[in-house]
C-alpha positions in Angstrom: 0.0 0.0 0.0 1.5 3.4 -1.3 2.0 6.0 1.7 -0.8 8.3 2.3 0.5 11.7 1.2 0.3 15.0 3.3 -3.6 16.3 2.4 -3.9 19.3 4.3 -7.2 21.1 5.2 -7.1 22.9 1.5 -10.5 24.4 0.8 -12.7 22.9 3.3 -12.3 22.8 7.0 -11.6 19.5 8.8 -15.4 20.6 10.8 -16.6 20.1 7.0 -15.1 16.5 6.9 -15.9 15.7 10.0 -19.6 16.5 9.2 -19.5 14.4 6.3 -18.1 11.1 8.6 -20.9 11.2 11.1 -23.4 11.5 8.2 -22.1 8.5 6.8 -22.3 6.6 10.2 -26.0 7.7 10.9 -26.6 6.0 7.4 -25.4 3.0 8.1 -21.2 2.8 6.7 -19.5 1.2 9.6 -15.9 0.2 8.6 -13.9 2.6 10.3 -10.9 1.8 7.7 -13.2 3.6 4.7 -14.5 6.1 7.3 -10.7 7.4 8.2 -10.2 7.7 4.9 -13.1 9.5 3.6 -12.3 11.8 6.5 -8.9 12.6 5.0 -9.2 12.7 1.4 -9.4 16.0 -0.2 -13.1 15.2 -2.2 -13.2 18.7 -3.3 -10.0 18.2 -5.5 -11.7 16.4 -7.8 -14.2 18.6 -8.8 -14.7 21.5 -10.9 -13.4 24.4 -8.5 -16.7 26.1 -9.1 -18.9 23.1 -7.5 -15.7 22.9 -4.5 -18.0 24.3 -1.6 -20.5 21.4 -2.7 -17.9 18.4 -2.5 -19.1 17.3 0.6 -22.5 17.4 0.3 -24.2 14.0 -0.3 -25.3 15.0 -3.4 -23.7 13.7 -6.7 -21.9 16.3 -9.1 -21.1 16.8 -12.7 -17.5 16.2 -13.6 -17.6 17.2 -17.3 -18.2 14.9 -20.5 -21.6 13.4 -19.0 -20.7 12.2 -16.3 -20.7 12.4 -12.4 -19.0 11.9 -9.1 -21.8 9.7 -6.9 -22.6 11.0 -3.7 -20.2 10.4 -0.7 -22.9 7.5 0.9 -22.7 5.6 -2.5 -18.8 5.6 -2.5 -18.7 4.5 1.0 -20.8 1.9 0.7 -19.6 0.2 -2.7 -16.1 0.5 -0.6 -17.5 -1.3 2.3 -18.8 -4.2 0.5 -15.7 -5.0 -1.5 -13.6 -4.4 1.8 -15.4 -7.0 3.9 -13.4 -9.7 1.8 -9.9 -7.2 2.8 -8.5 -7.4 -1.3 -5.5 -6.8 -2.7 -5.8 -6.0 -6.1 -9.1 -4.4 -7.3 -10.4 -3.5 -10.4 -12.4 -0.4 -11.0 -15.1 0.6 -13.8 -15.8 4.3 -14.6 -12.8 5.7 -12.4 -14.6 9.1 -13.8 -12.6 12.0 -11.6 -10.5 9.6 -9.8 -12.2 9.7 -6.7 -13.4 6.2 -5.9 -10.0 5.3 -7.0 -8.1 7.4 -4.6 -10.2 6.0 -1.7 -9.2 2.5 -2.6 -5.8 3.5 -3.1 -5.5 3.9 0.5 -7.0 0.8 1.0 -5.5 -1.9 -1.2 -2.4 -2.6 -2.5 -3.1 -2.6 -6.4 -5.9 -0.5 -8.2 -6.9 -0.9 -11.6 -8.9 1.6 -12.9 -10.8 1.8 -16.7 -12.4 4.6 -18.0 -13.8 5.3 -21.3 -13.9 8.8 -21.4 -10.4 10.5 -22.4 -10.7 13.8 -20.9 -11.1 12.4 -18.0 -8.5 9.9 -18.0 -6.1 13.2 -18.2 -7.8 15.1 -15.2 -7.7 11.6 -13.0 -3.7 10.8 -14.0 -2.5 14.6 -12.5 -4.7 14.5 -9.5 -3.2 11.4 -8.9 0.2 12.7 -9.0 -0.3 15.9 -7.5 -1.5 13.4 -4.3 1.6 11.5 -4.5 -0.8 8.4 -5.5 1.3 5.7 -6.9 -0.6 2.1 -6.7 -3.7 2.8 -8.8 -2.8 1.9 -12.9 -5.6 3.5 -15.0 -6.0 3.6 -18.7 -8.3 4.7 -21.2 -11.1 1.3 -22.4 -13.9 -0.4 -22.6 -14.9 -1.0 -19.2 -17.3 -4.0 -20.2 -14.5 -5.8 -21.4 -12.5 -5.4 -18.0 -8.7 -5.7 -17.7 -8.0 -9.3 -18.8 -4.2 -9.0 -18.8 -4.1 -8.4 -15.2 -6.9 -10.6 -14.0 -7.9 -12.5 -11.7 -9.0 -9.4 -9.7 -10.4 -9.9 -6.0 -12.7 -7.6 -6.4 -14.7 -5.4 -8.9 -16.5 -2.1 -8.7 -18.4 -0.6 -10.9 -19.6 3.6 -11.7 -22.1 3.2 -14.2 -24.7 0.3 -14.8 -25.0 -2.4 -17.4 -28.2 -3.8 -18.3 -26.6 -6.9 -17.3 -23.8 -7.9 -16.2 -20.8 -8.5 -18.5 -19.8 -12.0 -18.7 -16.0 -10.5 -18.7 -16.1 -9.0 -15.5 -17.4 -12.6 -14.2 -14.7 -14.3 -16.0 -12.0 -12.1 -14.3 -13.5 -12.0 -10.6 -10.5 -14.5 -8.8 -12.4 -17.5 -6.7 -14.4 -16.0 -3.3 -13.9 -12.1 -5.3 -17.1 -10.1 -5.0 -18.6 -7.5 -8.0 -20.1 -5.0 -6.8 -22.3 -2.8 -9.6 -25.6 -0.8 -10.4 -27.4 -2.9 -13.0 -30.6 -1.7 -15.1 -31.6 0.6 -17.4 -34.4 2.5 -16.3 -34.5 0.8 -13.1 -31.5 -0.2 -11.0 -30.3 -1.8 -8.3 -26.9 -2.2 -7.0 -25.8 -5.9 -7.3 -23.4 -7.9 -5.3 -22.3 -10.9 -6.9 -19.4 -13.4 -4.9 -17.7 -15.9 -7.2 -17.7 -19.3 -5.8 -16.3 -22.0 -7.9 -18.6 -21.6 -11.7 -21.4 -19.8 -9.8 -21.8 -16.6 -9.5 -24.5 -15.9 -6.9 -25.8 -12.6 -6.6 -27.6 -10.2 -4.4 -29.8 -7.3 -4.9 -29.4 -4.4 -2.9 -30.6 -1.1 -2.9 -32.4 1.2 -5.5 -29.7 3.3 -7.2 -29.1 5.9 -10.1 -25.8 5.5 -12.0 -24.9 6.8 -15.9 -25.1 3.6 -18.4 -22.0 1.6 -18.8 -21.1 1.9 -22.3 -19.0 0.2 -25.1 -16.4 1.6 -26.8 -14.0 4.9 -25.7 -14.1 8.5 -26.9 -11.6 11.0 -27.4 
């Protein structure tokens, strides 16, 4: 696990932070390990400077190109699932503004993080490095292909929502890994699948609002 870098207060106060933490206890995230961290990292970094005094709001935000950051509760939680197994080496769909994959990085020992959107891909690499961030790899794909040259993964995470799930992502979960993912088109739900063995048995959690995971990249 790469050191956590010096974060600093920045534009919000550690009161704001604070706030945020004991809004995500009173709904129900209870892993102190993702709680510390969410405490810490500087959310308002990766966001617009415009929509900074909303970072931590439990609201989702625009991050350019279509796409959002999800509310602080919905990173927390997708977090906690996939931590309960304590992973190593996750793989991430949608890293978006980096976010998600910053939290994990603190977290796990290898990140692996597609998105699909190149802009974005840019933004995500220097916030990374301006953190000192050095264990998540992210490149620019198809996230419903995964990352089959670096699989198996122990566990997967997704940021936008399939209609189903892809059979790759199955494919490259390693044995007792858990997927965690929105999945739906007008309706979703998050999804937990755990692999065990050939079967892949899932459960359906709570009602949830993600962009569609698309094929394909764009420039």
């Amino acid at each position: 696990m790469a050191e956590r870098p010096h974060l600093g207060i920045g534009m919000t106060s550690q009161r704001t932070r604070e706030r945020l933490v004991a809004r995500l206890r009173e709904k129900g995230i209870r892993d102190d390990r993702v709680l510390e961290v969410m405490r810490q990292l500087p959310r308002h970094l990766f966001v617009d400077e415009a929509l900074a005094s909303r970072a931590y709001e439990e609201v989702s935000l625009p991050i350019g190109n279509g796409q959002t950051l999800s509310q602080p509760w919905m990173v927390a939680r997708m977090t906690e699932i996939v931590m309960a197994q304590n992973p190593r080496k996750v793989l991430e769909i949608g890293a978006g503004s980096g976010y998600q994959s910053a939290v994990l990085s603190k977290l796990v020992r290898e990140v692996y993080s597609i998105e699909r959107v190149a802009p974005l891909v840019t933004k995500a690499r220097q916030r990374f490095a301006d953190l000192g961030i050095g264990n998540v790899r992210l490149r620019l794909g198809d996230g419903m292909r995964g990352w089959p040259d670096e699989a198996p993964f122990d566990a997967m995470l997704a940021a936008a929502a399939p209609a189903e799930v892809p059979k790759a992502l199955l494919e490259q979960l390693a044995e007792g890994g858990t997927l965690v993912l929105p999945v739906g088109t007008s309706e979703q739900r998050l999804v937990v699948i755990r692999r065990s063995g050939d079967d892949f048995p899932r459960e359906e959690l709570d009602a949830v609002t993600f962009v569609p995971m698309l094929s394909g990249t764009r420039r």
